[in-house]
DSSP file (Angstrom, degrees, kcal/mol; ACC not computed):
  #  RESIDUE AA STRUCTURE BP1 BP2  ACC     N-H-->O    O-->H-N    N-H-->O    O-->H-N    TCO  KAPPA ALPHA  PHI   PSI    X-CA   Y-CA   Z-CA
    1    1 A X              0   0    0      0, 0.0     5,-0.0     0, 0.0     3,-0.0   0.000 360.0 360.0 360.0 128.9  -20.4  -14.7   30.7
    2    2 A X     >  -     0   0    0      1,-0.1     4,-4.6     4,-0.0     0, 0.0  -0.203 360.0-102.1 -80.9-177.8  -19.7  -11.9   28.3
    3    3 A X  H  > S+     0   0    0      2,-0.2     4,-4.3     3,-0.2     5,-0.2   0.987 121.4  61.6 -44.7 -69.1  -17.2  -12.6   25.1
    4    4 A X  H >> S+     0   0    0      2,-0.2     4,-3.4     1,-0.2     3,-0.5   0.847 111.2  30.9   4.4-112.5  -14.7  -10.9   26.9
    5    5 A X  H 3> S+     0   0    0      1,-0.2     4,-2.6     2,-0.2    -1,-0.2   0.799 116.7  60.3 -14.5 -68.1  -14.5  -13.3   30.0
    6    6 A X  H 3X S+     0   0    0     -4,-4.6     4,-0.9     1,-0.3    -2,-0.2   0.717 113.6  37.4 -87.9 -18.5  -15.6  -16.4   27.5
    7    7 A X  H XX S+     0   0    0     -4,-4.3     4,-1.5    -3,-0.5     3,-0.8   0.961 119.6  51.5 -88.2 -57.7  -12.1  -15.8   25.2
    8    8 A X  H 3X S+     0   0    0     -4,-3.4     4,-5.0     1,-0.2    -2,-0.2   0.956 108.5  48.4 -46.1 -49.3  -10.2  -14.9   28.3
    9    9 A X  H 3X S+     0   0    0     -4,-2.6     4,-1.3     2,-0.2    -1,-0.2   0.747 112.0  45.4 -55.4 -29.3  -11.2  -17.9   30.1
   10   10 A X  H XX S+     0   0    0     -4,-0.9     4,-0.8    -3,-0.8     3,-0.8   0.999 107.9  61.5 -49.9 -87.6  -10.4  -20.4   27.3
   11   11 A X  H >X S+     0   0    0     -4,-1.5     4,-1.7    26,-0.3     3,-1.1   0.746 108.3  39.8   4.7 -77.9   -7.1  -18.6   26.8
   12   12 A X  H 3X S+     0   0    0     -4,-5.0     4,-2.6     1,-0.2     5,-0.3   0.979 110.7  59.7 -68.9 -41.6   -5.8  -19.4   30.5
   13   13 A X  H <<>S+     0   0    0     -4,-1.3     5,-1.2    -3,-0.8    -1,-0.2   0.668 109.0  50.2 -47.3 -18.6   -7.4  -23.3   30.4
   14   14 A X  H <<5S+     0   0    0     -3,-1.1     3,-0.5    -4,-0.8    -1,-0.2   0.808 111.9  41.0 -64.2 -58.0   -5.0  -23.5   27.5
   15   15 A X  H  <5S+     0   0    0     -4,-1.7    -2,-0.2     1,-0.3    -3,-0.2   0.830 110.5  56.0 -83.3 -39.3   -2.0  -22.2   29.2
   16   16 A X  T  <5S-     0   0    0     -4,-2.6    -1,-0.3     2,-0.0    -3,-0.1   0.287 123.7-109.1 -77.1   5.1   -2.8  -24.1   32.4
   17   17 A X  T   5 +     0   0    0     -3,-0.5    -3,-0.2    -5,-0.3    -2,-0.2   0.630  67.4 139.6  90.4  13.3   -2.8  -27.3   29.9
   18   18 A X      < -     0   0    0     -5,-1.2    -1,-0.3     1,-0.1    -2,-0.0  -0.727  57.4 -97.6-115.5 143.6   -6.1  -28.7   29.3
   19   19 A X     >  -     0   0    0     -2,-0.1     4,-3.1     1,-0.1     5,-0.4   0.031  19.1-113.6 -64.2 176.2   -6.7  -29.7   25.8
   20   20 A X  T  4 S+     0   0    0      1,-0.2    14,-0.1     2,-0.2    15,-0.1   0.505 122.8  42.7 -97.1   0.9   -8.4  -28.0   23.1
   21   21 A X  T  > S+     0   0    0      2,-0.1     4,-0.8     3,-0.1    -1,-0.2   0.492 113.5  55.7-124.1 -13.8  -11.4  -31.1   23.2
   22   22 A X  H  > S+     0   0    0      2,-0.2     4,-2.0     3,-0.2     3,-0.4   0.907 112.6  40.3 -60.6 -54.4  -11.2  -30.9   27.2
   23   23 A X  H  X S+     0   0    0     -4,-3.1     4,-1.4     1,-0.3     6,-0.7   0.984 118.9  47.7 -57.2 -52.2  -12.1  -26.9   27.0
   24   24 A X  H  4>S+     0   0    0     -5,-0.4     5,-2.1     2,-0.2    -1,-0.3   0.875 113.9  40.1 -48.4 -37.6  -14.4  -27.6   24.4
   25   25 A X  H >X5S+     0   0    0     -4,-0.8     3,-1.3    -3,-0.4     4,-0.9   0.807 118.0  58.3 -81.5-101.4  -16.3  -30.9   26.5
   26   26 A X  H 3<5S+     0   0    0     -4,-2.0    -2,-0.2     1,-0.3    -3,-0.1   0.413 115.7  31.8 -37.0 -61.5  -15.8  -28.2   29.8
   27   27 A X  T 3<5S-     0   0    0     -4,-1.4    -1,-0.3    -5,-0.2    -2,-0.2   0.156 103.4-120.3-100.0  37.9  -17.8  -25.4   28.1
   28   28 A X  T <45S+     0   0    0     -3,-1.3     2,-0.2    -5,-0.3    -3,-0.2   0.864  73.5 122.5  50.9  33.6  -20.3  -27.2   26.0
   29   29 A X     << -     0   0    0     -5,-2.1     2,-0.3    -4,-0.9    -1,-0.1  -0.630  68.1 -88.9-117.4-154.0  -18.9  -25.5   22.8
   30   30 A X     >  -     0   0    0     -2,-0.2     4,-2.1     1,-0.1     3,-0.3  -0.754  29.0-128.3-103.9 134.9  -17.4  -27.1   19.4
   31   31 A X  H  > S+     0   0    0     -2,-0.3     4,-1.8     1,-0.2     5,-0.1   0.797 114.6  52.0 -65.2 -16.5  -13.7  -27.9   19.2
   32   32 A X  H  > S+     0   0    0      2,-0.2     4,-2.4     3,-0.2    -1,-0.2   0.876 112.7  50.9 -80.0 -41.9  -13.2  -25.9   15.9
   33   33 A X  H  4 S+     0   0    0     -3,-0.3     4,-0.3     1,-0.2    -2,-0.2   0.889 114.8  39.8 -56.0 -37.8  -15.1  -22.8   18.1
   34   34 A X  H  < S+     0   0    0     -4,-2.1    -2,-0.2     2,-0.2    -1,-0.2   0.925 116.7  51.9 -81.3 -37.1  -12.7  -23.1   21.1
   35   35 A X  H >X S+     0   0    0     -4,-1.8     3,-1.7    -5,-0.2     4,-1.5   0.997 115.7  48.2 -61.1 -70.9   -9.2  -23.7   18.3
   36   36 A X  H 3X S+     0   0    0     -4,-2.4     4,-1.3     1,-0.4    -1,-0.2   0.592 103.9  52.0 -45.4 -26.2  -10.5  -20.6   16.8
   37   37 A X  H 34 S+     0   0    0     -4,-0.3    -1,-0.4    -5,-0.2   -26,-0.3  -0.302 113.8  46.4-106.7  30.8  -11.0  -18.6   19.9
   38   38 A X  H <4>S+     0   0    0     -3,-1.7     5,-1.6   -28,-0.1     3,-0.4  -0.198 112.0  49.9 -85.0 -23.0   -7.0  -19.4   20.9
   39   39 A X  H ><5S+     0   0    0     -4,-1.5     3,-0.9     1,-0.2    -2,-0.2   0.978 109.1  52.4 -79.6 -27.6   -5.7  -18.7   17.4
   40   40 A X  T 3<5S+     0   0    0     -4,-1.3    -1,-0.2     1,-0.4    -3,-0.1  -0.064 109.5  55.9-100.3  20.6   -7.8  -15.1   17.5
   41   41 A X  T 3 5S-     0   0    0     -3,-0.4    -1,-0.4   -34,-0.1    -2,-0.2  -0.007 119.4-115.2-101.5  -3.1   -6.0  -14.6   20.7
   42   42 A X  T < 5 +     0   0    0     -3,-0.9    -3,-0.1     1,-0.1    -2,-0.1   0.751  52.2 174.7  76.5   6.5   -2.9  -15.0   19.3
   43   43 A X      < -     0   0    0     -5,-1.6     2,-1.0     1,-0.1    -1,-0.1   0.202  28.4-134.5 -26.2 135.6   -2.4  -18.3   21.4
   44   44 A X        -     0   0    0      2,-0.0    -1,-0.1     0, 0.0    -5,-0.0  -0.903  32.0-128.3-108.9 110.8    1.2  -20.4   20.5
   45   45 A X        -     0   0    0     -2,-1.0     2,-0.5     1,-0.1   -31,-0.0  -0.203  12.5-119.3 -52.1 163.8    0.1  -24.0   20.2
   46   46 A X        -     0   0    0      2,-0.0     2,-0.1     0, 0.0    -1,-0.1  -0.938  26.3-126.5-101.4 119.0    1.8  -26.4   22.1
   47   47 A X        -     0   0    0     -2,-0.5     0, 0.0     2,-0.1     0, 0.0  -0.479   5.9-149.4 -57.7 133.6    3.5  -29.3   19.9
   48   48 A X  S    S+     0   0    0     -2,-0.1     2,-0.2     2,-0.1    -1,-0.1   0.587  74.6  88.7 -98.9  12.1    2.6  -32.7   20.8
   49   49 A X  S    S-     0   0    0     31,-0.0     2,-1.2     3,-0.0    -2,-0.1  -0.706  80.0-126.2 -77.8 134.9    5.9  -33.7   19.7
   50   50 A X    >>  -     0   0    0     -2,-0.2     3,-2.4     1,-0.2     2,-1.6  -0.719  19.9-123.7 -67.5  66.5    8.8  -33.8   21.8
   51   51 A X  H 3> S+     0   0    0     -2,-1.2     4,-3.5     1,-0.4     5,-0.2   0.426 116.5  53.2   5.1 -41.5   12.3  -31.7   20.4
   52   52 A X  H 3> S+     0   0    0     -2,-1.6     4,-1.1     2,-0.2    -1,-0.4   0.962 106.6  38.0 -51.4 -58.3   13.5  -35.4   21.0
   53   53 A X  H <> S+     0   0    0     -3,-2.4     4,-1.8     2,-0.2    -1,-0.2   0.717 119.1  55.8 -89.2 -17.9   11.4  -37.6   19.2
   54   54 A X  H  X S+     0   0    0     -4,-0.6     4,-1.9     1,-0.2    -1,-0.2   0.923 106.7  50.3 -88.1 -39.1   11.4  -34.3   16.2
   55   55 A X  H  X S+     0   0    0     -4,-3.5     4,-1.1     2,-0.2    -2,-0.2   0.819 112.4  50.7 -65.4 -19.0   15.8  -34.4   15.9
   56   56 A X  H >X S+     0   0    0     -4,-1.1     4,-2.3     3,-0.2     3,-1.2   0.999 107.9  47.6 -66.1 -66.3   15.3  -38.1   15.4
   57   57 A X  H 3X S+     0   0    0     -4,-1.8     4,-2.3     2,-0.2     5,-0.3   0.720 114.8  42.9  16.0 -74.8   12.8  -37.5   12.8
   58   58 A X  H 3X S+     0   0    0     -4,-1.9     4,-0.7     2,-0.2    -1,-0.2   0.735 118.2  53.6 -80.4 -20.8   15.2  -34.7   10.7
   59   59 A X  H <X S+     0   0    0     -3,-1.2     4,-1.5    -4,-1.1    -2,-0.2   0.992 107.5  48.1 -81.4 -52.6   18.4  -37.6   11.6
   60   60 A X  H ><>S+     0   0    0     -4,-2.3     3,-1.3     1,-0.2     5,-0.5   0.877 119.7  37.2 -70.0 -67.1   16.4  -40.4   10.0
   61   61 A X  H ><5S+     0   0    0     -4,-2.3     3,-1.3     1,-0.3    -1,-0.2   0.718 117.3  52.5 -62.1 -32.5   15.6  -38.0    6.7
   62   62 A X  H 3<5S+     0   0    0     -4,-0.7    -1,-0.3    -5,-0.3    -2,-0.2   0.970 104.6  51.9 -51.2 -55.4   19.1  -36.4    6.8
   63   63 A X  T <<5S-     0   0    0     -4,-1.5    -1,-0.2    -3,-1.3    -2,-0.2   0.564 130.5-106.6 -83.0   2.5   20.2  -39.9    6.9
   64   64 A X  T < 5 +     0   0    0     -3,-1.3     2,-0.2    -5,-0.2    -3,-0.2   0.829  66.3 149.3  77.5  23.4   17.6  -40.4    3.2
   65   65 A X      < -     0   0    0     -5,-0.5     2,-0.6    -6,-0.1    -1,-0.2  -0.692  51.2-124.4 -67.7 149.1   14.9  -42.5    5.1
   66   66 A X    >   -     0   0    0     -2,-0.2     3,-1.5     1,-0.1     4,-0.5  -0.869  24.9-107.7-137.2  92.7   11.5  -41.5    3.0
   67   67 A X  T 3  S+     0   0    0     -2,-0.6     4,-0.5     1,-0.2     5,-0.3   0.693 121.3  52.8  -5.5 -41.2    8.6  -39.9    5.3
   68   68 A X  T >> S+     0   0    0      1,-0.3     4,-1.6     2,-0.2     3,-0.9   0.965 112.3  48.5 -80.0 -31.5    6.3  -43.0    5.2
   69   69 A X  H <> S+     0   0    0     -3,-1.5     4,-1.2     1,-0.3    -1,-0.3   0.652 114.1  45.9 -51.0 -30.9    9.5  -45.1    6.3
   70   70 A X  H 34 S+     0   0    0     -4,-0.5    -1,-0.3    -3,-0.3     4,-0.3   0.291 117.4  40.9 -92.2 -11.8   10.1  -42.6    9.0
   71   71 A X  H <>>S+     0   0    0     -3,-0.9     4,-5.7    -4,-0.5     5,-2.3   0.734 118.0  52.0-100.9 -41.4    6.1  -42.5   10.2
   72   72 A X  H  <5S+     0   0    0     -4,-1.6    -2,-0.2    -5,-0.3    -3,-0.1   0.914 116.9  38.4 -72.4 -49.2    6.1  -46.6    9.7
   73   73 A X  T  <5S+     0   0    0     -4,-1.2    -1,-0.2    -5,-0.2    -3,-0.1   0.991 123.9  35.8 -68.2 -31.4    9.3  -46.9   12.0
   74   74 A X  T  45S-     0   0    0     -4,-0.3    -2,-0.2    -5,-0.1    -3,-0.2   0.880 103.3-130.1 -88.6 -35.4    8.5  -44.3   14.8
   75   75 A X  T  <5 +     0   0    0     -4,-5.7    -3,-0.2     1,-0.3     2,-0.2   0.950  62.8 132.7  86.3  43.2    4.9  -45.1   14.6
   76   76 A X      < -     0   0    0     -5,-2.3     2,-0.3    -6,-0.1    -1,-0.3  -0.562  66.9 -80.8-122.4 169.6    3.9  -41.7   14.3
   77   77 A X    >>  -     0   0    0     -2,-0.2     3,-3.2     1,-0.1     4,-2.0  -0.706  41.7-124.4 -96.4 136.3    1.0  -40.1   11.4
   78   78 A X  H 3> S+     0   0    0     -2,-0.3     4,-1.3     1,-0.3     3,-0.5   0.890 109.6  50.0 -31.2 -74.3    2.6  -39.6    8.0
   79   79 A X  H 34 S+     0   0    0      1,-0.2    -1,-0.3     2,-0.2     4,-0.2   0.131  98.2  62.9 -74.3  11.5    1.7  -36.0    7.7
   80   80 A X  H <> S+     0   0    0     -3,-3.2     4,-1.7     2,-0.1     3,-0.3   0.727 113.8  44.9 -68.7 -42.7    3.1  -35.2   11.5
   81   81 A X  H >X S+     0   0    0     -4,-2.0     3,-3.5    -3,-0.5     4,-0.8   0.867 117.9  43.1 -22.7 -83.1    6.7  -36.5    9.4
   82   82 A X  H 3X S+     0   0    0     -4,-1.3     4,-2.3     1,-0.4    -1,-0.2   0.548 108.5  54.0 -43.8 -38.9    5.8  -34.6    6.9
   83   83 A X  H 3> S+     0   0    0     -3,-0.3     4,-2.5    -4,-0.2    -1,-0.4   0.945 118.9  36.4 -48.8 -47.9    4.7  -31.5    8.8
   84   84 A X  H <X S+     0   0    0     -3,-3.5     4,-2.3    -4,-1.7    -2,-0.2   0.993 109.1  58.3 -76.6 -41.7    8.0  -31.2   10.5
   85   85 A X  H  <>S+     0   0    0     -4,-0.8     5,-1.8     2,-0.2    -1,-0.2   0.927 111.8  44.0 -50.4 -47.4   10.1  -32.3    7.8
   86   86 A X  H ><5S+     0   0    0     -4,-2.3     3,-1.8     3,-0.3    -2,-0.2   0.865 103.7  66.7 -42.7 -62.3    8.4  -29.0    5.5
   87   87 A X  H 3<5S+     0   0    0     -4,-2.5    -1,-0.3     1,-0.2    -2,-0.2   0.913 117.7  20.8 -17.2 -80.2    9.0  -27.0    8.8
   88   88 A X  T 3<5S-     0   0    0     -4,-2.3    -1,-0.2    -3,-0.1    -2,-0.2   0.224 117.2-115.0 -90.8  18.6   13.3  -27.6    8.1
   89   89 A X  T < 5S+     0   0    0     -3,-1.8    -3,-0.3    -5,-0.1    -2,-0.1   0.955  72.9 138.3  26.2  78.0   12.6  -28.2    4.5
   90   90 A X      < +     0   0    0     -5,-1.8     2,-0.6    -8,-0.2    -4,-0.2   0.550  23.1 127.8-119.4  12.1   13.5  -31.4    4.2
   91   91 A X        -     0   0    0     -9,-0.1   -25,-0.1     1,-0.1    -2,-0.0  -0.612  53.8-136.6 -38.7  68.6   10.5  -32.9    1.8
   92   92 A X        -     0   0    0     -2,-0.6     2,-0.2     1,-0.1    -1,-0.1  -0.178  14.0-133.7 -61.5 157.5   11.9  -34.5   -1.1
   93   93 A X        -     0   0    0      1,-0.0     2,-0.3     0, 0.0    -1,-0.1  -0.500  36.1 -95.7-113.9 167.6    9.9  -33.5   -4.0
   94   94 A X        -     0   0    0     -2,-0.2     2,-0.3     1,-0.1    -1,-0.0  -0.864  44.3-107.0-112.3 148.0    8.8  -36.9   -6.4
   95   95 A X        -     0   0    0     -2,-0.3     2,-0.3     1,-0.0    -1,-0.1  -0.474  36.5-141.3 -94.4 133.6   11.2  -37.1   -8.9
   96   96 A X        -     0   0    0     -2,-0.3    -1,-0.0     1,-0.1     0, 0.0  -0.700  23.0-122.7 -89.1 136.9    9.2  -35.9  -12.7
   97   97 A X        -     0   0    0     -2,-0.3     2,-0.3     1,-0.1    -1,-0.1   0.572  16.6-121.6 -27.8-157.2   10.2  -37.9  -15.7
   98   98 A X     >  -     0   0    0      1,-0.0     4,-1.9     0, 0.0    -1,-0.1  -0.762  16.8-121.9 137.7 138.6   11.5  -36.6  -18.5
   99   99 A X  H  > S+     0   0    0     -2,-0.3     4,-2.6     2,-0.2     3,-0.3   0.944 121.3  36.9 -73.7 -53.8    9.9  -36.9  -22.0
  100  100 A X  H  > S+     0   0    0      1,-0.3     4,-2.3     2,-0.2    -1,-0.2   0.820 111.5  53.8 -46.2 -38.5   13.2  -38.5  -23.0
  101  101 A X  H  4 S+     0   0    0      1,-0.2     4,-0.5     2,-0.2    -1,-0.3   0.920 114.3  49.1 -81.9 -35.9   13.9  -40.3  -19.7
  102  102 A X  H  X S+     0   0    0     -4,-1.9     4,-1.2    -3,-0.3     3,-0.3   0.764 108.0  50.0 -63.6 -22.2   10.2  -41.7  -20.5
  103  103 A X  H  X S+     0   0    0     -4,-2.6     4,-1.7     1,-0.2    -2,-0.2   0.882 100.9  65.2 -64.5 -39.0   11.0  -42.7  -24.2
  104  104 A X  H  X S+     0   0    0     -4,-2.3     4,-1.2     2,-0.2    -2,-0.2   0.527 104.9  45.4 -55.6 -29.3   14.2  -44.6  -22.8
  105  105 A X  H >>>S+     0   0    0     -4,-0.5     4,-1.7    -3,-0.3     3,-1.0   0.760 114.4  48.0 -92.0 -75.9   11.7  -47.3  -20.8
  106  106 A X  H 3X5S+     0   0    0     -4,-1.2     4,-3.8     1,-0.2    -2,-0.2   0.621 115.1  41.9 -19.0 -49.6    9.6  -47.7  -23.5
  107  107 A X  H 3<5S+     0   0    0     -4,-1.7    -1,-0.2     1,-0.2    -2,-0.2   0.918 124.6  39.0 -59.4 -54.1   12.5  -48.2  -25.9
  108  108 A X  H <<>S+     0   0    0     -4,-1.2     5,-2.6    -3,-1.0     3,-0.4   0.847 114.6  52.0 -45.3 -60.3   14.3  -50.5  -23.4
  109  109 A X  H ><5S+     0   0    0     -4,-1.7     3,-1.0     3,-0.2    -2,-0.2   0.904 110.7  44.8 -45.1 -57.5   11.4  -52.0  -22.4
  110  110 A X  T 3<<S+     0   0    0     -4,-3.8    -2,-0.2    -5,-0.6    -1,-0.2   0.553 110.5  62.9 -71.2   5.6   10.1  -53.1  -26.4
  111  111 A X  T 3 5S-     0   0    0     -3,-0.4    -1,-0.2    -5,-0.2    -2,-0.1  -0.181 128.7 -99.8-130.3  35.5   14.0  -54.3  -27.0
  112  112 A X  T < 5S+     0   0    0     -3,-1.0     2,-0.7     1,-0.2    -3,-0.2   0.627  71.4 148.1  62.8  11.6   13.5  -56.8  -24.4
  113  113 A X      < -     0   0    0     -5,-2.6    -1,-0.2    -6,-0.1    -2,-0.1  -0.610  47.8-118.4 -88.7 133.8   15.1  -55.3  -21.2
  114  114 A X     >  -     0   0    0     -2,-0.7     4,-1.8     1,-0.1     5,-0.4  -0.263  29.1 -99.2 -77.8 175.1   13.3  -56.4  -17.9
  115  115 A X  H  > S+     0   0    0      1,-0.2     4,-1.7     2,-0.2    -1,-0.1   0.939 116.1  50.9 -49.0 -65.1   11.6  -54.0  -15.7
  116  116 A X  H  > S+     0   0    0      1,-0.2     4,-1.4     3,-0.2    -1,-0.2   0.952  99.6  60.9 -37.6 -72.6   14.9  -54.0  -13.1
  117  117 A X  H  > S+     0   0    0      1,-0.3     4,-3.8     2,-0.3     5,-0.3   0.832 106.6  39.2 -37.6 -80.5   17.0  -53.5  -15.3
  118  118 A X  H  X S+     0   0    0     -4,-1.8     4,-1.6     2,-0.2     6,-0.6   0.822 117.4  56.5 -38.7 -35.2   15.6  -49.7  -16.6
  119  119 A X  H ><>S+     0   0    0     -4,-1.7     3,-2.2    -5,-0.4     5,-1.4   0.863 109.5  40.3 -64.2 -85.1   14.9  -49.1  -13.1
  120  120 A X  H ><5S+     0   0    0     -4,-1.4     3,-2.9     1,-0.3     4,-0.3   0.833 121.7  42.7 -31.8 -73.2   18.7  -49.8  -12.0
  121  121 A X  H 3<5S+     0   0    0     -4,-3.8    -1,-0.3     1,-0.3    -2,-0.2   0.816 119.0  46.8 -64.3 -16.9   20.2  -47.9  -14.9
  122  122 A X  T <<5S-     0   0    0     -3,-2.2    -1,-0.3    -4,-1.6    -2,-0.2   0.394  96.2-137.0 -99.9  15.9   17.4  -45.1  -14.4
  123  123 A X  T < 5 +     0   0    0     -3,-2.9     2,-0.2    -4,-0.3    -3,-0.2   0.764  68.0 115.8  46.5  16.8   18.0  -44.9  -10.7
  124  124 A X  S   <S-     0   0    0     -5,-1.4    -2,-0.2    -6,-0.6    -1,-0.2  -0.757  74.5 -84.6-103.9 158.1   13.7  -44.8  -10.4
  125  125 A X     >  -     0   0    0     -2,-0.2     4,-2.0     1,-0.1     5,-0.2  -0.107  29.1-122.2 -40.6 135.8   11.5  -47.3   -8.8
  126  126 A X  H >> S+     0   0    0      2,-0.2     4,-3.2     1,-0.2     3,-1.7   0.985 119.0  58.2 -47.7 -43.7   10.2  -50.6  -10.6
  127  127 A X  H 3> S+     0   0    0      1,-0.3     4,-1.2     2,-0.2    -1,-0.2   0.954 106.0  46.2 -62.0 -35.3    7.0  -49.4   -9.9
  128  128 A X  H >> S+     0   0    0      1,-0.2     4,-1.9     2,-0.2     3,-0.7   0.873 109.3  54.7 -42.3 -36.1    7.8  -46.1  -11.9
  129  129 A X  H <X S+     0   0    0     -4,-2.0     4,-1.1    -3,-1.7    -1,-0.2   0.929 114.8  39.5 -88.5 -37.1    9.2  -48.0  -14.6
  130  130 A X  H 3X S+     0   0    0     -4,-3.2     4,-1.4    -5,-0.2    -1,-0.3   0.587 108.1  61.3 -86.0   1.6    5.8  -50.1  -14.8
  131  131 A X  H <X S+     0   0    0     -4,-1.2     4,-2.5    -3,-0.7     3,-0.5   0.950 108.3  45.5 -62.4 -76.6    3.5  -46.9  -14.2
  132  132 A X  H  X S+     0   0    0     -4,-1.9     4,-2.0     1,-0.3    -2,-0.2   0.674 114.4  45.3 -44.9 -23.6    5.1  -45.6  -17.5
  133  133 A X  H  <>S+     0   0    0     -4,-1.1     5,-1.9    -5,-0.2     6,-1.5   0.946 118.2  49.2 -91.7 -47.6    4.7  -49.1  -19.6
  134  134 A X  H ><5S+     0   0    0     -4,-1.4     3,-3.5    -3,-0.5    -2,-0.2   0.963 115.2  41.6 -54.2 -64.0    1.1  -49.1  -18.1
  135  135 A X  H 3<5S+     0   0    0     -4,-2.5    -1,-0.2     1,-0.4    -2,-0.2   0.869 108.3  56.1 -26.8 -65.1    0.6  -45.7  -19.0
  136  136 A X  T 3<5S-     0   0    0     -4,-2.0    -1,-0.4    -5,-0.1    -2,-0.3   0.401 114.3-113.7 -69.9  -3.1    2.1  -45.9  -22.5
  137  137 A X  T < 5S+     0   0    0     -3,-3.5    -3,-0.2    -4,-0.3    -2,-0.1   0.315  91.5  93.9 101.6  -1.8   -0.4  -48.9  -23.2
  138  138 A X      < +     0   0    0     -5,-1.9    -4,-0.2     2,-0.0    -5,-0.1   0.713  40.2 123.8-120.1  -0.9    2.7  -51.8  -23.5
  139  139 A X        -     0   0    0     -6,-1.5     2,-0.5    -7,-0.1    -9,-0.0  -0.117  36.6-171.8 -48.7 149.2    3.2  -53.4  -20.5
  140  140 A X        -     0   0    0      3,-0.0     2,-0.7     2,-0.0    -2,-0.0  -0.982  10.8-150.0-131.5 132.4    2.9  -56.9  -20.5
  141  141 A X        -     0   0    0     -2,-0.5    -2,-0.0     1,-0.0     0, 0.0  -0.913  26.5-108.9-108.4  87.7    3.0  -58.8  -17.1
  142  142 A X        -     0   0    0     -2,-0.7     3,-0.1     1,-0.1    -1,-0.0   0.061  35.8-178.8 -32.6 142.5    4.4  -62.3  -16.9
  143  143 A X        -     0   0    0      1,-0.1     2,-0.5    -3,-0.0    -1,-0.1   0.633  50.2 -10.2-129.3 -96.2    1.7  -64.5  -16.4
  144  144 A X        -     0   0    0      0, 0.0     2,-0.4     0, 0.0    -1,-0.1  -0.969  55.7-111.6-139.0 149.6    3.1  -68.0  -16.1
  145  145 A X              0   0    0     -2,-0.5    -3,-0.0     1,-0.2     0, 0.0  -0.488 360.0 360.0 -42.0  86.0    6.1  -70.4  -16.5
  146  146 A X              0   0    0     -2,-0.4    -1,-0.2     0, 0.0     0, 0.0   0.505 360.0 360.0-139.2 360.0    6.1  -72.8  -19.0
């Protein structure tokens, strides 16, 4: 079978549905060979996502659910979220410190304000707050009750 033929033929096995690791088991080639040979045809993948199950998706993040909560609930791979959300740019970017906003846990922190606390007033995660104390060398970690 000349090139020709071997591109066309792929091409329609595509379009008739069969997956890209079917063609690839059918004609003894590599799936990366056969993907490659539909993009350099100018192929439109098929999403294996549903328009359905992808407006739920963009309502859960609309609504401030967090990709990995949105993967964890639908039971879908983190980076298909993520894929789609980027698609309608919805991606929250992770929120950067501040030098100041980082001086403010320390300070807080060495003056006897618990971990919660700087978190609430600094609208960030505990774990941020304890990243930064880690970071900065002064966390201390309650150990036990006595």
């Amino acid at each position: 079978m000349q090139e020709d033929e071997l591109k066309e033929k792929i091409k329609n096995m595509y379009e008739d549905g069969k997956t890209i690791r079917e063609i690839a088991k059918e004609l003894n080639m590599s799936y990366s060979k056969v993907r490659k040979t539909l993009i350099s045809e100018g192929v439109q993948f098929r999403g294996k996502i549903n328009q359905e199950l992808v407006n739920k998706i963009l309502e859960l993040a609309k609504q401030g659910y967090s990709a990995n909560r949105i993967s964890k609930e639908m039971r879908l791979n983190s980076n298909t979220v993520l894929r789609i959300l980027r698609k309608n740019n919805l991606v929250k970017t992770k929120k950067r410190l501040s030098k100041d906003d980082i001086e403010k846990i320390k300070s807080m922190y060495e003056s006897g304000s618990s971990i919660y606390k700087i978190a609430k007033e600094l609208k960030i995660s505990t774990n941020l707050v304890v990243y930064h104390l880690k970071k900065s060398n002064i966390y201390k970690p309650q150990t036990s009750y006595s």
